[in-house]
C-alpha positions in Angstrom: 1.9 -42.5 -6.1 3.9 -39.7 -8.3 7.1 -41.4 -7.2 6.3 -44.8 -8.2 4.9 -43.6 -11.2 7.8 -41.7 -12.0 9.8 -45.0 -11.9 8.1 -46.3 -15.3 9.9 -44.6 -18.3 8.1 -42.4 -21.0 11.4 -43.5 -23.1 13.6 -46.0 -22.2 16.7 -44.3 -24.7 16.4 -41.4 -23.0 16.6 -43.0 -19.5 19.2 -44.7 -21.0 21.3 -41.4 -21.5 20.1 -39.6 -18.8 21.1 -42.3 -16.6 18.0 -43.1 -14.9 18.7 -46.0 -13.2 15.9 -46.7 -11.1 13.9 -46.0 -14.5 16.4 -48.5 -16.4 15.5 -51.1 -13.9 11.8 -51.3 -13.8 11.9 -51.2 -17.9 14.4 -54.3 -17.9 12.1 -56.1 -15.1 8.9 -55.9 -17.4 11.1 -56.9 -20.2 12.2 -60.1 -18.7 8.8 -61.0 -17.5 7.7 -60.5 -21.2 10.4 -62.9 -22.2 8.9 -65.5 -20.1 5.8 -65.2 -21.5 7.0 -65.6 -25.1 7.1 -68.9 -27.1 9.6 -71.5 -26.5 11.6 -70.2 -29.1 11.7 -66.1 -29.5 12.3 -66.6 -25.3 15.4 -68.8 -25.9 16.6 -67.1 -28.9 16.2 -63.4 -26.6 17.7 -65.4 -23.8 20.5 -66.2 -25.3 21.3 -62.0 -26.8 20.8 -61.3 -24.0 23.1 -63.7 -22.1 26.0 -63.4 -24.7 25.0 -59.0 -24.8 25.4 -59.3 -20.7 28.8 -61.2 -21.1 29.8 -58.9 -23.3 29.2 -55.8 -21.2 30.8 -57.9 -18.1 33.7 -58.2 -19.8 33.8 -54.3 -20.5 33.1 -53.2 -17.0 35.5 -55.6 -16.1 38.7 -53.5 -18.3 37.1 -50.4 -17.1 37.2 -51.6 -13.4 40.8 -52.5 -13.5 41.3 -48.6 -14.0 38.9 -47.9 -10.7 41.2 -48.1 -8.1 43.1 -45.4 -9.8 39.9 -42.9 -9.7 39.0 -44.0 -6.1 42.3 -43.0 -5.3 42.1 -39.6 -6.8 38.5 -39.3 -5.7 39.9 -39.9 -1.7 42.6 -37.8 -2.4 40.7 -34.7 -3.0 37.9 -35.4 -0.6 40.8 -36.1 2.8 42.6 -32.7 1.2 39.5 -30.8 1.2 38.0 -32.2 4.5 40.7 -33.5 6.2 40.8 -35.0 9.9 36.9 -34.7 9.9 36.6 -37.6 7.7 37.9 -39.4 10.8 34.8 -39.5 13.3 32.5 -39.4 9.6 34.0 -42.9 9.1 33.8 -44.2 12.3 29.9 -43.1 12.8 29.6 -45.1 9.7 31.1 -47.8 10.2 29.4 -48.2 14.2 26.1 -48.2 12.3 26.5 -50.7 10.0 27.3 -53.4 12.9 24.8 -52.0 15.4 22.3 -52.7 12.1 24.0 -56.0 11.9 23.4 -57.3 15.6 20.0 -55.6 15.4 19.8 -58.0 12.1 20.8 -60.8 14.3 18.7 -60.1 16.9 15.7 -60.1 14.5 16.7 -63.5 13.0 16.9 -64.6 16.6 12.8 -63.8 17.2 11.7 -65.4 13.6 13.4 -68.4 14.9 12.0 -68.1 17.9 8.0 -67.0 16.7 8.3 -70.0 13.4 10.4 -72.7 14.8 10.6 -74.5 18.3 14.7 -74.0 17.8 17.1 -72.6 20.3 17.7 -69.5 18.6 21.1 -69.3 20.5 22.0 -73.4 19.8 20.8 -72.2 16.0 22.9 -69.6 15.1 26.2 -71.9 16.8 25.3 -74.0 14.2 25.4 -71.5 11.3 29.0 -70.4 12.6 30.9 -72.1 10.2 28.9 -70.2 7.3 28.9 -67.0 9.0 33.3 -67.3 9.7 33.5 -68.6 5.9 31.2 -65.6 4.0 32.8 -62.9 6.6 36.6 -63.8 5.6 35.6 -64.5 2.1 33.2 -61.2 1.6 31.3 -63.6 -1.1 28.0 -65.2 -0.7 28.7 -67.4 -4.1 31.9 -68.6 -2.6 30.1 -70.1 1.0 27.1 -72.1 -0.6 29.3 -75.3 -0.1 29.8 -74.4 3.6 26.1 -73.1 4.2 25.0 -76.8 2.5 26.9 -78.3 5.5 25.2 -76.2 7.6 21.9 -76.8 6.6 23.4 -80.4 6.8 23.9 -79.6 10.5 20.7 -78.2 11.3 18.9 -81.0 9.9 17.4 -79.4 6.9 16.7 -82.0 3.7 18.9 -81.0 0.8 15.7 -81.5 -1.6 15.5 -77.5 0.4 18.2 -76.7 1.1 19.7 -77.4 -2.0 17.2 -74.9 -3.8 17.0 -71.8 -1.0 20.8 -71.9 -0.2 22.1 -70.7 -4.0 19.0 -68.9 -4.6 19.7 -67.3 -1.4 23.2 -66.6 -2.3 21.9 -64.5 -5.3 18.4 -62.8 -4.3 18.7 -62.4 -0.3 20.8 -59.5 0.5 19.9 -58.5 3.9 23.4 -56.8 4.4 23.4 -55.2 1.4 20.1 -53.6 2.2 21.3 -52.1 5.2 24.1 -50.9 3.4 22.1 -48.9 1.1 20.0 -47.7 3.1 22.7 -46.4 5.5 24.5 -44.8 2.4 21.7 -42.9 1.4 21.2 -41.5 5.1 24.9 -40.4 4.9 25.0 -38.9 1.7 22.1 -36.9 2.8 23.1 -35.5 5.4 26.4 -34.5 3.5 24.5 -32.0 1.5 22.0 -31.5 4.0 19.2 -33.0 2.2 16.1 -32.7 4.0 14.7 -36.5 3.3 10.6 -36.8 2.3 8.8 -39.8 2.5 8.2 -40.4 -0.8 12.0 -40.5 -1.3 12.3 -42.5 1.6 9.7 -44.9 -0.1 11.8 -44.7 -3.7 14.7 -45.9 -1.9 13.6 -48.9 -0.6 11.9 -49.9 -3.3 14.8 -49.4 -5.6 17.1 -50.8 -2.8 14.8 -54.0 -3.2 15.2 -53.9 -6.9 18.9 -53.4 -6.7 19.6 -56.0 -3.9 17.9 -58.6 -6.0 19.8 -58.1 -9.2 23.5 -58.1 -8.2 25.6 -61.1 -7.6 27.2 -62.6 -4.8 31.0 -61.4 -5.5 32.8 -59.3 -3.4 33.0 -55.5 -4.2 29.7 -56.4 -5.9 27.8 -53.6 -3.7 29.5 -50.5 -4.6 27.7 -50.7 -8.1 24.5 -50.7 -5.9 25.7 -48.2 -3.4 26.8 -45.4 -6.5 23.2 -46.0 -8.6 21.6 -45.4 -5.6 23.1 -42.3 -5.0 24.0 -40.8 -8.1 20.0 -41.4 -8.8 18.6 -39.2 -6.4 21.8 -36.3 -7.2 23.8 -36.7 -4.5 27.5 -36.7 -4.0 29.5 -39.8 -5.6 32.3 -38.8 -3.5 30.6 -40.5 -0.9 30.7 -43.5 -2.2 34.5 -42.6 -2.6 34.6 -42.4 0.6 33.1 -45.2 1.9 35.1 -47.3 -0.8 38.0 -46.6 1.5 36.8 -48.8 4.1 34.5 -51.0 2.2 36.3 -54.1 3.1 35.5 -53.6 6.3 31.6 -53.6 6.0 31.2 -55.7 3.1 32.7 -58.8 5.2 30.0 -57.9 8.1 27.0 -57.2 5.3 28.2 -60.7 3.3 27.7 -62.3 6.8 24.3 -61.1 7.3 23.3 -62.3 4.0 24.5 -65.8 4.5 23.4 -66.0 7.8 19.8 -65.2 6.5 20.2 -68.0 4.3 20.5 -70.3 6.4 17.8 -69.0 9.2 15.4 -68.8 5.4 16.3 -72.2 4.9 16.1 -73.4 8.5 12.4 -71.9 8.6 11.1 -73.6 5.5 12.6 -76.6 6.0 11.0 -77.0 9.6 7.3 -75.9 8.0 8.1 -78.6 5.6 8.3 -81.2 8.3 5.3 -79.5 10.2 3.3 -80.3 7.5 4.3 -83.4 6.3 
């Protein structure tokens, strides 16, 4: 209870320059759901600060992440002089835990299928192929939507459903990133040798949650995610430094997963649908 009460700010400037991100988050959340309950026009007129505020700020991070690769760079530099050929087999248990979380993804997907839907779960997932080739060579879930229409094409999903879960998909459901989170945080941890409680355990996945839902479908767009969640429970950013070095290689695997749980999403509802009608 103390930890999810700690997530609700006392003062939302001095979250702000603390850097209280989880904090930050929940205060923005209540804010937009006050928004919605405003009159027609104080919500558009607040919509729209906030819109042209958020374009603005885009377009700041944007200049300032022209400069990252610079301080990733640096950040590597230091970290492979201080640590050396152990970063090797570090990287490598990494990187075999994000896949084996990614076919245990799969495998999951596979029994939902199997428990909502009287689908082959094996003739299903050959069908979502195309999707799951485009997002993994692409790293963007914005960037497949076309492809994952044609698959819900292919599956024999109406578009009056899969034209609604597919982008919304593409923007809330980040099953990959999840795992990619969560897998940070156990890695940082252990860096410092964090002994890891339950209520932290529960902060991170509800802040995982929070964070999954909120960032876009762009590649790269997980590192933001990846250094909040660390930097707000004090641990190492060169971590994240780290595991920027390789990112490439498990954002194309996480991107799949999210697409790929898109489509099973959209394959689900859209076979109730039918059940019904």
């Amino acid at each position: 209870m103390d930890t999810l009460v700690n997530m609700i700010p006392a003062n939302i400037f001095e979250a702000l320059a603390k850097g209280s991100f989880d904090q930050v988050i929940v205060f923005s959340t209540f804010v937009g759901i006050a928004i919605i309950l405003m009159e027609k026009d104080d919500r558009e007129y607040l919509s729209n600060f906030f819109n042209v505020t958020s374009r603005m700020l885009c377009r700041l991070v944007g200049v300032v992440m022209g400069y990252a690769p610079i301080g990733v760079g640096v950040l590597i530099a230091c970290t492979v002089g201080r640590y050396g050929e152990n970063l090797v087999g570090f990287l490598g248990k990494f990187l075999v835990s994000v896949y084996i979380c990614i076919i245990a993804m799969i495998i999951v997907y596979m029994i939902l299928l199997t428990i909502f839907t009287k689908r082959n779960a094996f003739s299903t997932i050959k069908l979502c192929l195309p999707g799951m080739m485009t997002s993994f060579s692409t790293a963007s879930s914005m960037a497949t939507v076309p492809v994952n229409l044609e698959c819900a094409d292919a599956l024999k999903v109406s578009r009056s459903i899969s034209g609604f879960t597919v982008p919304l998909g593409a923007q809330v459901n980040k099953d990959g990133q999840g795992i990619l989170i969560a897998l940070t945080f156990v890695v940082a941890s252990q860096c410092v040798g964090l002994d890891v409680s339950m209520d932290m355990l529960i902060k991170m996945v509800v802040l995982g949650l929070i964070l999954t839902t909120g960032t876009g479908g762009m590649p790269g767009g997980s590192i933001v995610s990846l250094t909040i969640i660390v930097d707000t429970f004090g641990l190492p950013l060169e971590v994240v430094a780290i595991i920027a070095g390789v990112f490439t290689l498990v954002d194309t695997g996480a991107t799949m997963m999210n697409c790929l749980g898109d489509l099973i999403g959209t394959t689900i509802v859209g076979d109730s649908e039918n059940d019904v009608a």
